[in-house]
Every structure is written in C-alpha cells, then in structure tokens.
C-alpha positions, 0 to 999 in steps of 0.5 A: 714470568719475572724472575727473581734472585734469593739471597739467603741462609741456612742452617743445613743441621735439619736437611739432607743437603740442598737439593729437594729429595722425595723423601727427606727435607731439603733446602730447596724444598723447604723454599719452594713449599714456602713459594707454592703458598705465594705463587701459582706457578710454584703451586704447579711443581716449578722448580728453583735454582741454586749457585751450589749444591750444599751436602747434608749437615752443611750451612750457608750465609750467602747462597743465592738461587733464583726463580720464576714467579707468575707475580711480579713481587716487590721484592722486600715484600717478596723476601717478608713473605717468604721469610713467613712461610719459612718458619720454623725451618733454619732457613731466611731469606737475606733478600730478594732482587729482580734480575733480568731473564738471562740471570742463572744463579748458578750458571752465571756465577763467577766466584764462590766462597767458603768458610770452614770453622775449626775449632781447639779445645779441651772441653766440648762446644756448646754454644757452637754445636753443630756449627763446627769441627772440634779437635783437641789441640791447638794447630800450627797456623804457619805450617798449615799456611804453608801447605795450603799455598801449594793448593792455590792456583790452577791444578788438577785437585783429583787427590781432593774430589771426592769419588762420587764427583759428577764434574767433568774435569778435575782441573780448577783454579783455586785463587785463594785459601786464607787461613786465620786464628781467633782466641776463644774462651779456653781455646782457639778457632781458625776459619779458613776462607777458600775462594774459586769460580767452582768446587768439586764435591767434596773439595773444600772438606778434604782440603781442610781435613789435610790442612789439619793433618798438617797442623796437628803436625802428622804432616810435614807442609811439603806433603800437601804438594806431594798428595796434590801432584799424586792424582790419587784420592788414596793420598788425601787426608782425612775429609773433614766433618760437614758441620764446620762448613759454610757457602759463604758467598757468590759472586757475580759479574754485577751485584744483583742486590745491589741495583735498582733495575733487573740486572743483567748479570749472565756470564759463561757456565759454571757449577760448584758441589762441595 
C-alpha cells in the first residue's frame, strides 16, 4: 500500500483535540471521514498518523500526518480531493507527498515547533477571537526573554508538564524559545516561538503562562529558573488558554514536500502532546 504524507492546518476551535474520539469531533476523524470517500481501505476503519497530538481548542498551520491508501494518488490530486471532502470543517490540506514505507510522521520527526500568540489591549479582539490569549497590559518583553532563557537547554521540565502526562521521562531539550513583539491597532502581540525534538503535555502552555506572570511583573526572571530546579508542578505559573497556541511546524531529516521521489526520512522514535 502507498503511503503518503499530509501537511496540513487547522482550526481546533470546533474539535475536541486531534485525536479521533467516539463521541466528539476531531481532527483526525474529520480527515479520515473525508479519506473513507476516497479509498477503500480508509472505508474499512484504517487509521492515520500525526507528528503531535493538539489539545482541544488548539490550532496548527504545519502538522503532518501520514497514511496508508489502497490508491496511488497523485499527490496534488490527492490533497484537491481531500481538501473537497473537508469542507465545511476548519481543516486544509497544504500538501500531499508520497514517502517511502518507512516514513512515520510522528516517529520519524526530529523537531517540532510552536507559536503562541499573546495579545495586550484594552478593548477586546475581534477579528482575532478564538485565535489567541488576551491580557490587559502591555508586558515586559525583556524580562520575559530573560526568564525564558534559563528554559533552554536540556532539563528536567516536571514543573512544566502537566499531571496527566503520559511521556515516560520528563527530562527534554528545549533548543529555542524566541520571543517577539508586534505593534497592533490600540496594542501589542507577542508571539512566542518554542522549537524541541518533543513536548510533554501541556508544556508549551505552562511555560507561556510563566513567562506572562514574568512580564506582567508578578515575577522576578530568576523565578523562572527557581520553578524549574523545584520538580514540582506546584511551582508553575498559571497554564495558559489553549486558543493562542499553534503546531507551527515539523521537521524531519529530509523535506518530504520538498522532493520528487518517496523520501526516506525515518529516524529514531520520537513523540510530542502539548
């Protein structure tokens, strides 16, 4: 069977999280419904695979998953068709690359990246609800830089992970949080950009929900190391909202989307939730 790999978005707004749930709508399901009217294995309850496992309420614009289809699609026809079958739901397919059998678009990953969007002002959002965080005040993007820089590296990130984690050791590498701050009408966003092989659950959130404490001022910086060297999920901040976070891109040790022939682009075993 030729496998394929998805790049695609989504706005988890209208979805109980990415994984497929018997009783609510997910992201995984809504693209295997929309498979199941293309291929006859799909039609039978085959399943697909994704890099990361999104929360409910929590959106992407690269995630990348991957199947197994009785057809071997071309694969621009394959992404129009499914792109068809999707709609009305929040969810596109970017593009569609055939990969070679070894290919897993979890498993095989070796970076993923996030962006959370923050957004200062008074009066409430518009345009962007339901896309972000929305505090009041403007923060102090130094002191937050500050604090996030004792994050980077390779620690054990139990203060940040949430309880109900299922990842075997919370010891990861944390190689990059870059933190930026854009002048909007009547206030200020600031996105931050957090790049690991892997996430616990719940990591992402909790760190940007410190790092606000941090520029709202309720924290010193040095606090952030402090919570960090505690173990302890009492010492964290506050989790911050799912609607500001986005799966923002997957990596891989060669592009699938990026070549002609079925890539081979397995690697060792990883995972990420968050």
């Amino acid at each position: 069977m030729p496998r394929f790999a998805l790049k695609f978005e989504y706005q988890g707004a209208p979805f109980a999280g990415w994984q497929a749930q018997a009783d609510q709508p997910s992201v995984q399901g809504a693209i295997e419904a929309a498979l199941a009217r293309l291929d006859a294995g799909f039609a039978a309850g085959a399943r697909i695979a994704a890099a990361g496992r999104t929360d409910a309420g929590v959106h992407a614009t690269g995630q990348v998953a991957h199947a197994d289809l009785a057809r071997d699609w071309d694969p621009f026809r394959l992404a129009e068709a499914l792109n068809w079958h999707l709609k009305p739901a929040p969810v596109a397919i970017l593009q569609a690359a055939r990969v070679d059998d070894d290919f897993h678009a979890r498993f095989s990953a070796i970076e993923r990246r996030y962006l959370f969007r923050l957004v200062a002002r008074r009066a409430p959002v518009t345009h962007d609800r339901g896309q972000i965080w929305q505090v009041l005040n403007p923060l102090d993007i130094g002191a937050m830089r500050e604090g996030a820089a004792h994050l980077v590296g390779h620690h054990d990130f139990t203060t940040f992970r949430s309880s109900i984690c299922q990842a075997k050791s919370p010891v990861k590498s944390l190689d990059e949080i870059a933190i930026e701050e854009v002048e909007i009408p009547h206030g200020r966003e600031y996105r931050f950009h957090l790049r690991a092989r892997s996430f616990l659950h719940n990591q992402v959130r909790s760190i940007v929900g410190t790092l606000e404490r941090v520029g709202a001022g309720s924290w010193p910086p040095a606090r952030v190391a402090e919570a960090l060297a505690a173990q302890d999920r009492a010492a964290c901040g506050p989790v911050c909202p799912p609607q500001g976070l986005y799966l923002s891109g997957v990596g891989y040790p060669c592009d699938p989307f990026t070549r002609r022939e079925p890539a081979r682009c397995s690697s060792e075993p990883s995972g990420s939730s968050t």
